[in-house]
PAFI-842774 format. One record per residue: x, y, z of N, C-alpha, C in turn; residue in three letters. Coordinates in steps of 0.05 Angstrom, whole numbers. Layout:
<<X; Y; Z>; <X; Y; Z>; <X; Y; Z>; 'ala'>;
...
END
This chain:
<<1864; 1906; 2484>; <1876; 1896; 2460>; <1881; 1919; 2441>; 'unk'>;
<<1902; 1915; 2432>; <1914; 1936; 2413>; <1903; 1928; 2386>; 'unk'>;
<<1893; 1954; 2373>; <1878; 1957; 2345>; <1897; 1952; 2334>; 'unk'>;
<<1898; 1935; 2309>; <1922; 1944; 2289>; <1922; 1963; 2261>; 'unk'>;
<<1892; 1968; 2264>; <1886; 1989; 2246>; <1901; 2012; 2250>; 'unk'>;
<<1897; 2037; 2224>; <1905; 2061; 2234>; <1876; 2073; 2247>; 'unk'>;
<<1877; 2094; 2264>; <1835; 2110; 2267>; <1838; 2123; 2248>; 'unk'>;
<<1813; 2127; 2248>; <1793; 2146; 2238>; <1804; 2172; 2234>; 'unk'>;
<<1808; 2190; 2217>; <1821; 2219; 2220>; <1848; 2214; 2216>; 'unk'>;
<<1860; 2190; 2206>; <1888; 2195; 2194>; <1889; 2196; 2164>; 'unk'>;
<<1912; 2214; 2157>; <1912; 2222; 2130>; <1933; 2208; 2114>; 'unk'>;
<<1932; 2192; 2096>; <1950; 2174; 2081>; <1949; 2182; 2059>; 'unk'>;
<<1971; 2158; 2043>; <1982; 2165; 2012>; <1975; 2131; 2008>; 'unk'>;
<<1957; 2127; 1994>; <1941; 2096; 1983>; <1945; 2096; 1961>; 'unk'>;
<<1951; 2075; 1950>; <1955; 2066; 1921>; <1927; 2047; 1916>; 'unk'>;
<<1912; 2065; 1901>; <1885; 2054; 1890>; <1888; 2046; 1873>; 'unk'>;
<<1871; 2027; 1849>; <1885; 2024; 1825>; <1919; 2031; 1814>; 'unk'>;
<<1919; 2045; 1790>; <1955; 2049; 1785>; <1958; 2081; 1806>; 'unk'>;
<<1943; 2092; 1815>; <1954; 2118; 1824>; <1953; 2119; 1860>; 'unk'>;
<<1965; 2140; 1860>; <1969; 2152; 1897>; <1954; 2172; 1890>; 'unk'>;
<<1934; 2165; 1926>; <1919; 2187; 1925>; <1923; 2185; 1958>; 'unk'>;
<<1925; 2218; 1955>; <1918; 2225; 1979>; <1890; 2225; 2004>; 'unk'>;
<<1894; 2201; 2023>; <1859; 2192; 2035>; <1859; 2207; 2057>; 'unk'>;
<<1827; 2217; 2069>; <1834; 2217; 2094>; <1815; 2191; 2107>; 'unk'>;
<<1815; 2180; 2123>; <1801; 2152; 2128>; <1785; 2167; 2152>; 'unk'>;
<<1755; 2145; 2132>; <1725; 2165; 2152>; <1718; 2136; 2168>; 'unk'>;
<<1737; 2112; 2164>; <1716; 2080; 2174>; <1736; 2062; 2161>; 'unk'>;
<<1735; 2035; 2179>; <1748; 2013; 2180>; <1733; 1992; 2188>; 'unk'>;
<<1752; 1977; 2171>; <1731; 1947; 2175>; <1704; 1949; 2166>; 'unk'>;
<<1707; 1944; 2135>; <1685; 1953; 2113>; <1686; 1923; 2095>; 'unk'>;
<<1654; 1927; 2095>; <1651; 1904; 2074>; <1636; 1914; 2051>; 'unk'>;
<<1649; 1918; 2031>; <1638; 1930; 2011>; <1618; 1900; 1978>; 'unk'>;
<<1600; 1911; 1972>; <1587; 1884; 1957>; <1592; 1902; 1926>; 'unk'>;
<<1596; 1873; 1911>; <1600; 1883; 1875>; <1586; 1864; 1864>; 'unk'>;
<<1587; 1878; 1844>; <1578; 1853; 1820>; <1594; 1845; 1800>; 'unk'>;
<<1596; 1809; 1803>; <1616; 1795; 1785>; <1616; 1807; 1761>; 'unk'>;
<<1630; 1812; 1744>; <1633; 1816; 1713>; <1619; 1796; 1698>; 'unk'>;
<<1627; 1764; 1708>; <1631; 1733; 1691>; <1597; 1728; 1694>; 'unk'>;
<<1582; 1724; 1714>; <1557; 1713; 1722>; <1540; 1736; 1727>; 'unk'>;
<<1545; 1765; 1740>; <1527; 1781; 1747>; <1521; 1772; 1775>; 'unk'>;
<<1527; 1759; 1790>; <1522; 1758; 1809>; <1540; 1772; 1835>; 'unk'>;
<<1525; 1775; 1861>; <1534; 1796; 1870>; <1549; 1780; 1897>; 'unk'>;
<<1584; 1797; 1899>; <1600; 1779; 1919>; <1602; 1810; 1951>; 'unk'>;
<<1614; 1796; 1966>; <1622; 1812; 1991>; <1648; 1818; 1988>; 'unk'>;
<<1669; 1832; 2000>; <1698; 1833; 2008>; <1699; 1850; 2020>; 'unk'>;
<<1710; 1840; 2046>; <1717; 1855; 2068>; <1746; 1871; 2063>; 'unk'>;
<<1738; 1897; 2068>; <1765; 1916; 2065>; <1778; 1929; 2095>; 'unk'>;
<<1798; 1944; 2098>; <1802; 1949; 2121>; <1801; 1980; 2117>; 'unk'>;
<<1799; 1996; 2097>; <1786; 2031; 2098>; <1768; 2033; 2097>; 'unk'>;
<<1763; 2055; 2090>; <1746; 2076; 2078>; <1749; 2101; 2083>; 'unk'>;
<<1757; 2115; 2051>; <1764; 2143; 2056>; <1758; 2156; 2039>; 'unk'>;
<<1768; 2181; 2035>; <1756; 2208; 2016>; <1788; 2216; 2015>; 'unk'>;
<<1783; 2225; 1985>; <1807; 2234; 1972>; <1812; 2268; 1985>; 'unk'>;
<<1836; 2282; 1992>; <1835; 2301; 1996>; <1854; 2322; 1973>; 'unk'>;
<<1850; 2346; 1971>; <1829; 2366; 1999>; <1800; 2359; 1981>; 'unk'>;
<<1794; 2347; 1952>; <1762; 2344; 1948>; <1741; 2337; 1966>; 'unk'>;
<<1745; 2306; 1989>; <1729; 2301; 1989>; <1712; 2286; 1974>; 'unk'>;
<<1693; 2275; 1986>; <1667; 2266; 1986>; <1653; 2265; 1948>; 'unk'>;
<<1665; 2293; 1943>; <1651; 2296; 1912>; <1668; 2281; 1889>; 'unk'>;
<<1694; 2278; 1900>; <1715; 2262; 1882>; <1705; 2232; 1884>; 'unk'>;
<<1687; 2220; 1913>; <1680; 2194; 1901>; <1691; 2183; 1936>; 'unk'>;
<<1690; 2161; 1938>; <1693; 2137; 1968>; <1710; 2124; 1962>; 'unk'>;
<<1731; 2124; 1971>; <1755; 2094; 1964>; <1753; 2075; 1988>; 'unk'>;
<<1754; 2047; 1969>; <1758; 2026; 2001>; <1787; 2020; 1987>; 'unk'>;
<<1797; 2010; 2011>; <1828; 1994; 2004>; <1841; 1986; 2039>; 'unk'>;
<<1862; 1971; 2041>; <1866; 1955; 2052>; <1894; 1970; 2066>; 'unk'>;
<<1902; 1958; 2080>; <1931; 1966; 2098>; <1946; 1965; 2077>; 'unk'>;
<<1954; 1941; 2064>; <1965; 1930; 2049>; <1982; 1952; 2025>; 'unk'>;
<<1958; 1978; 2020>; <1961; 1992; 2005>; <1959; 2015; 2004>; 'unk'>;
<<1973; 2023; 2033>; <1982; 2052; 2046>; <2014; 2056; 2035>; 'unk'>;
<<2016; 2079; 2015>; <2041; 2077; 2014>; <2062; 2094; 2031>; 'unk'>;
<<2043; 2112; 2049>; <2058; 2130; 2067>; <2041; 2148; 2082>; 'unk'>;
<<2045; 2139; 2113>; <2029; 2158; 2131>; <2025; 2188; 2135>; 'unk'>;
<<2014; 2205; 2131>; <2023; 2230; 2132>; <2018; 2246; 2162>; 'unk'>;
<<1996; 2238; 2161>; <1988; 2238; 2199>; <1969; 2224; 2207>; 'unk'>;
<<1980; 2211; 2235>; <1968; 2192; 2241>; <1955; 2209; 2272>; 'unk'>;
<<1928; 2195; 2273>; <1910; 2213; 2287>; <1911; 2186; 2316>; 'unk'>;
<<1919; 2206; 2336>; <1920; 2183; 2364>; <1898; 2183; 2376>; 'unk'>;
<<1883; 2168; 2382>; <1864; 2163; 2403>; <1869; 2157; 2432>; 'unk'>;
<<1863; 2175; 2455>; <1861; 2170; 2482>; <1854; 2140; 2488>; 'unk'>;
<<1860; 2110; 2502>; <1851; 2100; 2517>; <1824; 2104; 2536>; 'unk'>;
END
């Protein structure tokens, strides 16, 4: 069965909040947990990234975000079968 993700080690252009940032994606199929604003209580949402802004990295911070909000592939990393 064919993934419909992109893997691991491809480098995109994501629209996080209002800006594009350049990701490289370290993981997929992420469920990340917050806390409501309204009650304080704490929800789940499943995302389909997880990446690091480049060339920073790691020290700039973790972005999750979704297919949905890839605005342009820059290289897509193939995996062998």
């Amino acid at each position: 069965m064919k993934d419909v993700l992109l893997n691991v080690g491809t480098i995109v252009k994501a629209e996080i909040g209002e800006e594009i940032h350049t990701i490289l994606i370290i993981g997929k199929r992420q469920v990340k947990e917050y806390k409501n604003s309204y009650d304080n209580e704490y929800s789940y949402k499943a995302l389909d990234y997880i990446g690091v802004q480049l060339p920073d990295g790691i020290e700039e911070g973790i972005y999750h975000f979704n297919h949905l909000d890839i605005a342009e592939i820059i290289y897509e990393r193939h995996v062998e079968q």
